[in-house]
N, C-alpha and C positions, 0 to 999 in steps of 0.2 A: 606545484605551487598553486592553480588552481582549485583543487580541493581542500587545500589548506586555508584558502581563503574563503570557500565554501563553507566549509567546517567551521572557519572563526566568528562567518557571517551568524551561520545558525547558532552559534552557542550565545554571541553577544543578545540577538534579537530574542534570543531565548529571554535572557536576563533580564530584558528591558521590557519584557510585553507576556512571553509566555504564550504567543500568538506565533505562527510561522505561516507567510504567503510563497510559497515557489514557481517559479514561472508567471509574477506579476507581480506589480509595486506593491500592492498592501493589500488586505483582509477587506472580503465584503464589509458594504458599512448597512448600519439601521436604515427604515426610509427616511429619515432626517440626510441622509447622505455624505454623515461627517463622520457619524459614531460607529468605528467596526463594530461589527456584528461580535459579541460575547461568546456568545455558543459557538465560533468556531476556534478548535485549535491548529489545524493545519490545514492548508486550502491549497490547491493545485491552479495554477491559469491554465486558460483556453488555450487549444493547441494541437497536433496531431501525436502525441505521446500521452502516454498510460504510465501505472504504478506497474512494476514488474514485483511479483509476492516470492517472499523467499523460497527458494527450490531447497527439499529436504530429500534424502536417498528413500525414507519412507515414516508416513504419519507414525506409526507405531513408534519409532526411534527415538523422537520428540516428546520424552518422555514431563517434561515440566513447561508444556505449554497450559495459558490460561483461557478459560471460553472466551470466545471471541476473535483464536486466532487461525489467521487462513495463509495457509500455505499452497505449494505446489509441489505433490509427491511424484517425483522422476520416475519412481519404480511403477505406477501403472499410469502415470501422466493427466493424473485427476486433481482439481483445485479442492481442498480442505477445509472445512471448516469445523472448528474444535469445540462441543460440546460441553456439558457437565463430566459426562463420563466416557465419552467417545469421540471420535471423527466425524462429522457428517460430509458422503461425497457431494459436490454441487456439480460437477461435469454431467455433460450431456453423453456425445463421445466416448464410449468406453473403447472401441477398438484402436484410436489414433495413434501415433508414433510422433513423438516429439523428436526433434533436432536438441539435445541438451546437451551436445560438444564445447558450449559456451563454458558450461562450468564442471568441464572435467578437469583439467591440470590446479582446477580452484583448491583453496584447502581454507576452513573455515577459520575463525581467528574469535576464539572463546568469550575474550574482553570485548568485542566489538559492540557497540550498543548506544545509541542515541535516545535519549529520555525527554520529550518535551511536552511542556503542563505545569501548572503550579504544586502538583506535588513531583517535580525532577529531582526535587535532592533528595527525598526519603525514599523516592521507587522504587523495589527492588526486584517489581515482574522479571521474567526473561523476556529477550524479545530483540532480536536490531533495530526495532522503531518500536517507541512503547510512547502512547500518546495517554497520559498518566492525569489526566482530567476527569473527574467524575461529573461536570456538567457541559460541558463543550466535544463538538464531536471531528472528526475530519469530512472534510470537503474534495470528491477525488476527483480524477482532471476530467471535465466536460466536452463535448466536442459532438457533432452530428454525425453519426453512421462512422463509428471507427471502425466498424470491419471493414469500411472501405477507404478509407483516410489513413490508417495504419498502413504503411504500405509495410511494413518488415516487422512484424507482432513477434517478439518472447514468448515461449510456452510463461505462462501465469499472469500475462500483463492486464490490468482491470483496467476499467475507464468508464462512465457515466454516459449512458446515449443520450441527448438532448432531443434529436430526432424521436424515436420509439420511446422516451423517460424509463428506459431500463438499465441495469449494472449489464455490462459485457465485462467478458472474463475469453482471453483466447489460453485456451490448454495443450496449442502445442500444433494442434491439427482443424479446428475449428473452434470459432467464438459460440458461446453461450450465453443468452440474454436470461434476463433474471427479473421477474416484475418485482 
């Protein structure tokens, strides 16, 4: 029932704004301090939790992804990022061994897919989050020093250092900062 009403949340809020805040009342605003902020489409609140990137058996498989998209390949436990024409790895760690017994008994579900931005109804990237704005960007969850605030990190979870102002990314075995 919960995620039903998760799910009804986001599609109404979709409708009405094409703006989405999670883990907080509403959308950064302008310095005027009324007017959300335009450029963003999805915004995470403060908090000790991160974006977990969808885990794939391997980037090669992923045959219709579009640049721009980051995944996390279980087969050598390295965070993705999808080029024009290729993968780029961003892991640090190439020796680690992730725990990914979370998503063994999983099986993927083909239709599944959340579209939000003002072009949602014509989108037809692939993607389970496809944030379909060609001027507004996402805002990922902030927080100071999550490799130490995380106390129980997902191989692939991102999150925004406020402390150091760098992207972490944990792959499973050790986080990666990213200027």
């Amino acid at each position: 029932m919960k995620k039903i009403i998760i799910i009804s949340t986001i599609f109404i809020a979709h409708l009405a704004f094409s703006q989405i805040a999670i883990g907080k009342s509403a959308i950064s605003t302008l310095a005027d301090n009324v007017t959300p902020n335009p450029n963003i489409s999805l915004e995470f609140g403060a908090g000790n939790k991160g974006i977990i990137l969808p885990w794939v058996t391997s980037a090669a498989e992923v045959t219709s992804a579009v640049p721009g998209t980051i995944i996390f390949d279980t087969t050598d436990y390295k965070i993705k990022v999808k080029l024009a024409a290729s993968w780029k790895d961003l892991s640090i760690d190439t020796n680690g061994t992730a725990d990914t017994t979370l998503q063994n008994s999983l099986t993927d579900q083909s239709t599944a897919k959340t579209v939000i931005g003002t072009n949602a109804a014509t989108d037809t990237t692939p993607g389970i989050l496809v944030l379909s704005d060609t001027n507004r960007a996402m805002v990922l969850p902030k927080m100071a020093s999550p490799h130490l605030n995380i106390k129980n990190p997902a191989p692939g979870m991102i999150a925004y250092d406020t402390s150091t102002k760098q992207l972490a990314v944990f792959n499973g075995t050790v986080w990666s900062f990213w200027k």
